[in-house]
Each structure stands twice: as C-alpha cells, then as structure tokens.
C-alpha positions in Angstrom: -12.5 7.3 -23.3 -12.1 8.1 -19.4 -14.8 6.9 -17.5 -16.3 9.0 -14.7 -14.2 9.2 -11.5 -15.7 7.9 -8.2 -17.5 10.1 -6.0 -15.9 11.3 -2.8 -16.5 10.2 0.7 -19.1 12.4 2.1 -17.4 13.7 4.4 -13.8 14.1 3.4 -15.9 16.2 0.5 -17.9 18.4 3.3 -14.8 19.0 4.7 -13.3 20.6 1.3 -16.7 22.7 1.0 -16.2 23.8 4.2 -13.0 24.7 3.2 -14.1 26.7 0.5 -11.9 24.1 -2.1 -14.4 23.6 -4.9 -12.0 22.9 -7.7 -8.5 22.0 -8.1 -5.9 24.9 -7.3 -3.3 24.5 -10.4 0.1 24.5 -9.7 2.0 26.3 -12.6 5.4 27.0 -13.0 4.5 30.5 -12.5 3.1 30.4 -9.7 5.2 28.0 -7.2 7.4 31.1 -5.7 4.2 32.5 -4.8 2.8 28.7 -3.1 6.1 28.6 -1.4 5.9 31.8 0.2 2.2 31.5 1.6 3.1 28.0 3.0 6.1 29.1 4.9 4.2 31.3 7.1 2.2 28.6 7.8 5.7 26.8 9.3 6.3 25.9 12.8 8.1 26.9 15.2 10.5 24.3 17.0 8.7 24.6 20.5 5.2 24.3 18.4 6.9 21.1 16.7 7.9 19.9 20.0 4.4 19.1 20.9 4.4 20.5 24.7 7.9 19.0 25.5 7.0 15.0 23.8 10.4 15.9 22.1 13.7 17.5 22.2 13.8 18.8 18.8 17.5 19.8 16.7 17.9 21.0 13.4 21.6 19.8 12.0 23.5 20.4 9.0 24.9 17.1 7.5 27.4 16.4 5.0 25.3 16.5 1.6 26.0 14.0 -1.7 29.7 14.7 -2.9 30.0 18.0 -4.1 26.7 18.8 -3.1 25.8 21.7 0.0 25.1 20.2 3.3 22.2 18.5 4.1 19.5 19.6 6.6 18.2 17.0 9.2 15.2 17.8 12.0 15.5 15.6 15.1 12.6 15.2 17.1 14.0 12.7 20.5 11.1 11.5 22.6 11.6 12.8 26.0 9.6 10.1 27.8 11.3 7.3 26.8 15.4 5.9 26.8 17.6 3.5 25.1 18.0 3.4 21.5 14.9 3.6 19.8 13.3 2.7 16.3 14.0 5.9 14.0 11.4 7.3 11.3 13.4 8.9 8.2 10.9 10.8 6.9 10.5 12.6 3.5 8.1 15.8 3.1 5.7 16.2 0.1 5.6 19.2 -1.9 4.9 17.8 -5.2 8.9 17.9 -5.6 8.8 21.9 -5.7 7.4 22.7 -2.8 7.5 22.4 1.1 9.8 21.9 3.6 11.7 19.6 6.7 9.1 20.8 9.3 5.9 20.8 7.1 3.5 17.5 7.1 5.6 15.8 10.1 2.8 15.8 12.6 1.9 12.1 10.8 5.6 10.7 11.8 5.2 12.8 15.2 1.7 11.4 15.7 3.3 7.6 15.0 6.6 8.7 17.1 4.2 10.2 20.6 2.1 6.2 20.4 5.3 4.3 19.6 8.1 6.2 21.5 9.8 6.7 18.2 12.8 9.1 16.7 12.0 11.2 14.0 14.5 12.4 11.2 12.9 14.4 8.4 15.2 15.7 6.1 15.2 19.0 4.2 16.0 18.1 0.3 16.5 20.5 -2.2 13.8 21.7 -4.6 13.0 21.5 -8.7 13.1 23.3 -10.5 16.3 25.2 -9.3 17.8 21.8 -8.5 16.1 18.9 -11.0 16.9 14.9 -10.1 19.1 13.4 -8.7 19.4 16.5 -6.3 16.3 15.8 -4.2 16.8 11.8 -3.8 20.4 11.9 -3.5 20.3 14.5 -0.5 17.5 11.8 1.0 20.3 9.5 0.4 23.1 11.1 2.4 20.7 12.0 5.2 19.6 8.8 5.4 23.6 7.5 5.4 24.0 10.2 8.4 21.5 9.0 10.6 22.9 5.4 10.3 26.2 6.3 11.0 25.2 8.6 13.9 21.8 7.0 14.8 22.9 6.3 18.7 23.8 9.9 19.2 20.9 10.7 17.9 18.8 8.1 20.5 18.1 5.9 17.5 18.7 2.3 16.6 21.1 1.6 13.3 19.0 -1.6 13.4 15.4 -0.7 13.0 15.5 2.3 10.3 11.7 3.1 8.8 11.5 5.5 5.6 8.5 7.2 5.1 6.9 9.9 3.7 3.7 11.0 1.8 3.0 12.1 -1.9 6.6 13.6 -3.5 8.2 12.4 0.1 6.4 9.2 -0.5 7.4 8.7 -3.9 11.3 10.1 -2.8 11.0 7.5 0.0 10.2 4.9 -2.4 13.5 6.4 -4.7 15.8 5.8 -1.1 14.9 2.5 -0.3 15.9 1.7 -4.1 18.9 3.3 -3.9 19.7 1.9 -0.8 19.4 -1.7 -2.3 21.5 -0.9 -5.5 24.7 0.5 -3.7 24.5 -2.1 -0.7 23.8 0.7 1.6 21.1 0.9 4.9 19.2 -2.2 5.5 16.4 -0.8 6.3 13.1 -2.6 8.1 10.5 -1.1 6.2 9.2 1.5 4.1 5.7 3.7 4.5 4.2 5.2 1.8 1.7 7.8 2.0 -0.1 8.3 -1.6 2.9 8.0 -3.1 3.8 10.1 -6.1 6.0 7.4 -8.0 5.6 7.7 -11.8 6.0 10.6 -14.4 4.1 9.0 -17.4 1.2 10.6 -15.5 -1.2 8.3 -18.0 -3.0 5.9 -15.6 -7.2 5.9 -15.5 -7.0 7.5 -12.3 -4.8 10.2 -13.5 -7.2 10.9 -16.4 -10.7 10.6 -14.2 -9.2 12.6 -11.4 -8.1 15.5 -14.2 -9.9 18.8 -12.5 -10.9 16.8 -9.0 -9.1 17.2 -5.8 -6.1 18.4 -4.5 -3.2 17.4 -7.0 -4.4 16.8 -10.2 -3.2 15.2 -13.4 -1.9 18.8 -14.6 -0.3 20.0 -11.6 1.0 16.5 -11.1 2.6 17.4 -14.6 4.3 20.3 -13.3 6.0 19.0 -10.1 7.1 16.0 -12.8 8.6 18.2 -15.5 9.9 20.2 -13.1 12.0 17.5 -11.6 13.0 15.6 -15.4 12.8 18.5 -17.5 12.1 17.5 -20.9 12.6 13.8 -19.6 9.7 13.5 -18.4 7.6 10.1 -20.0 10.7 9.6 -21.8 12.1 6.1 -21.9 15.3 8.3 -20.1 13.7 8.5 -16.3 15.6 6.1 -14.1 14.1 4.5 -11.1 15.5 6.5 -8.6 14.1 9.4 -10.4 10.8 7.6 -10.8 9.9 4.3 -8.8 7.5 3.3 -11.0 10.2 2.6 -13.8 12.0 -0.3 -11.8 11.7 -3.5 -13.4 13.5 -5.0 -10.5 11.0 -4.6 -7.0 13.0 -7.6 -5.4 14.9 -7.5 -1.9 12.8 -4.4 -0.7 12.3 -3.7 2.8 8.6 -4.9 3.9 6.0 -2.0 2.5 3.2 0.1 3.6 1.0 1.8 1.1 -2.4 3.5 1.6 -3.7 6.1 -1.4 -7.5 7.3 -2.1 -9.7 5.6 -4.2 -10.2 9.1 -5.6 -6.9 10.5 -6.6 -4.3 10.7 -9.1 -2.2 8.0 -7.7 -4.1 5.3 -7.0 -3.4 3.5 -9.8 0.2 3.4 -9.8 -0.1 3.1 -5.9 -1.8 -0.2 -6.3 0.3 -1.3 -9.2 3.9 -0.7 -7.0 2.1 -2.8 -4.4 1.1 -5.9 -6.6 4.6 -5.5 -8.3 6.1 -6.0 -5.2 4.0 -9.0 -4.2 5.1 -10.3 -8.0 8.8 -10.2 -6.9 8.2 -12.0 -3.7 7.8 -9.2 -1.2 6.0 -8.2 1.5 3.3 -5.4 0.6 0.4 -4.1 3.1 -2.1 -1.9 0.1 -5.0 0.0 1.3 -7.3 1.9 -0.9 -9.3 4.1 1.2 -12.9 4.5 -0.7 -13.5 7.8 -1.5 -10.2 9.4 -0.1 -8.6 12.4 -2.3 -5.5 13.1 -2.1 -3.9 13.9 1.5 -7.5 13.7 3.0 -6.8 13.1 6.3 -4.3 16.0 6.6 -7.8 17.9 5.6 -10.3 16.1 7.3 -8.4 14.7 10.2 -11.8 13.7 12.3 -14.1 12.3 9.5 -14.1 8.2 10.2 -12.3 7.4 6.8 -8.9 9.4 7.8 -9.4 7.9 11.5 -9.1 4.0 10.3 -6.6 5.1 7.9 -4.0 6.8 10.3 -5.1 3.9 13.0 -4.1 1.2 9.7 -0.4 3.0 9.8 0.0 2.9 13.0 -0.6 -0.7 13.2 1.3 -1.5 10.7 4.4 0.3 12.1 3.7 -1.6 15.9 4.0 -4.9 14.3 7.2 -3.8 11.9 9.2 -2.9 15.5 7.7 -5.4 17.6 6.4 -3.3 20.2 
C-alpha cells in the first residue's frame, strides 16, 4: 500500500501555483517532438550564455564513440581568471529524450563565475531515435576529449568534475563508471543533481510521488523505456545504462548528491549514496525537505533552493582546494 507522499515546502509549492503547475505535465511518447520544440525556443544564445563577458564561450565538434557522429562540446573559459583551471564536464537533463548542451548550464555557470571554473557540457544524442549506449558513450568520448585537450581548452587534466542533474545526473553517474571499468579519466569527483539512476522505477518514492511534481513515476517511465526499449526492469540493463544496477560502487571519485525529499528519486538517490559509503567511499547526501524535483531551477529565491545551491558550491570549493 503506498503511503501518502510528504507535503511540499511552502514555498517551492507557491512558486508552482504561481506558475500555474497544478498537476504533473505527462510526458508521452507522443508528445516529446512537441516538448522539444517549445523548449528550444526557450535556448540561448551564446552572448546570453556568456553571462555579460564572465566567459569566452565555443561550441566544438569532437570525435564521437567509434563509428558514432561527432560529438558536440560547449566551452564556457572564464575571462577573469588564467592558468589552467579546474574543468566542470557537465551533463544536461532531459529525462534522456529531451534537452540540449546549452539548456540547465546556468547551475555549472553559477559554480564556474564563484570558483573561476571551465565549463564543458556536452551535447549527447537523444532516445528514442538513438537508445543506450548512444547517450553515455558520447558522454564518454567528450569527456576523453577534454582530457586529452584540457590545456587548450584553459583546463586542468588533473582536477576533472562530472556533473549534471536528473538524466545528466544519472548519465554523469553512467561516465564516472565507465571511466573506472576501462581505466580511463581519473576524475576528482562527481556532482549529482537528483539523479535519475534506476529504470525499475519501483521505490516508495516513486509510487507516493505518482501524479505530484515535475517528473513523475509515469513520465519517468517513458524517458526509461525510451532509452532500454523493452529492457527496461529487465535483469538485461547494465550499469552504464542504469547506475543503480552496479553491484560494484568501489574506486569512485568522491560524490555529491542532493535530491528532494518530495520526488521520484529520492529513494534511489539516498540508496547510491549509502551504497557508496558501503564500499568504502566518500559520499556527501542531502535530502532537501520538501524539494520536488528541479526546485531550485523553479524557485531559485525561496530559502530551501538558496542552502541547497550554497551546499554545492561548498562542496565543490573544498573538492579543488580553493
């Protein structure tokens, strides 16, 4: 029997009324070429994304996974600072079928203006029309790119973060796995925004949260099946398909993961976290009480999303030491 969710902060939930978002909007398979379309007028441009000269900003085409297309990188420099600085890698959400390389970065630019950071986020292909590995393994190369090229880039081989929220979250997750099994990128850490990182889609929260919020337990199913196909809660999902599946959480980078006590992730959120801690790493969990999904891209100002953005950006000052 699923017990009743918890309530929403009340002001993370004002700010949905205020938004006019009293229910749930349903992703279907149907209608995701429509969603695509209304957010991409919504993109930026590159001198919007440039925040009033803070960065030079590229966009590069980068060899893809073998036999793949090329890859698409945006490069955000900072132009008040030199030397080689620590890069963010950062992963987009989308649910997996939506979104894009410029959409959701103003978190990593946020980080990258207080920290003097780079910025790579990386434009990986979309389910349905291209179903795992497609989206993790063009994370993959990009990420193998910005190694290799990292000081032409202003970056620092050395201190490489991944990041990303929700699908990027979960796809961030998928990267620093792969990374570990082929004896690629050593990378210094790993932040995880709400992380969407398992396609049984059958925890409590999944099941209170069914109806509530912004991604729910049936649109979750979508941007899931869309990805796997008819693999999806199968025993067939690998982990770099769907963290949650690894067995093994040993020899990972030291992790950040924050997720709303009201959402559809929290559960397997908190469970990656303790998993970690159970194979000897280094986890920082927050549950933010009363968060929904992606709150403080909604409600930026309300107090909650405040100490959570500030709780990231603490985190990543201590992970690079400056």
């Amino acid at each position: 029997m699923t017990t009743p969710p918890p309530p929403f902060d009340p002001e993370l939930a004002a700010a949905l009324d205020l938004m006019g978002i009293t229910s749930t909007v349903q992703i279907t398979p149907e209608n995701i070429a429509t969603l695509r379309e209304s957010a991409y007028g919504q993109t930026p441009s590159l001198e919007e994304l440039s925040c009033g000269g803070a960065f030079d900003v590229e966009e590069r085409s980068v060899p893809g996974p073998q036999g793949a297309p090329d890859v698409g990188l945006l490069i955000f420099r900072p132009t008040h600072v030199q030397g080689p600085r620590p890069v963010v890698y950062f992963m987009h959400g989308g649910g997996m079928v939506m979104g894009g390389a410029k959409v959701g970065t103003e978190r990593a630019l946020e980080w990258a203006r207080e920290l003097g950071l780079t910025v790579v986020s990386v434009e990986y292909r979309l389910a349905p029309e291209h179903p795992h590995p497609a989206p993790v393994e063009d994370c993959y190369a990009g990420l193998l790119w910005t190694v290799k090229h990292a000081a032409e880039i202003g970056g620092d081989a050395g201190r490489i973060i991944l990041a990303g929220t929700s699908a990027g979250g979960g796809l961030a997750a998928a990267t620093a796995l792969l990374a570990r099994d082929r004896k690629g990128p050593q990378v210094i850490g790993q932040l995880l925004v709400c992380p969407m990182l398992d396609d049984r889609n059958d925890t409590p929260s999944a099941h209170q949260m069914a109806g509530r919020g912004v991604w729910d337990q049936a649109s979750n199913e979508v941007g899931w099946s869309a990805l796997l196909g008819e693999r999806r809660g199968t025993e067939d999902v690998p982990p770099c398909a769907a963290p949650a599946r690894a067995t093994d959480l040993s020899r990972l980078p030291p992790t950040f993961i924050d997720v709303g006590s009201a959402e559809t992730f929290r559960d397997e959120d908190v469970d990656y976290a303790t998993r970690i801690w159970c194979s000897g790493g280094q986890a920082e969990l927050h549950v933010w009480p009363g968060g929904y999904h992606g709150f403080d891209g909604f409600a930026p100002h309300a107090a909650l999303s405040q100490e959570a953005r500030a709780a990231r950006l603490n985190w990543l000052r201590r992970l690079v030491g400056e």
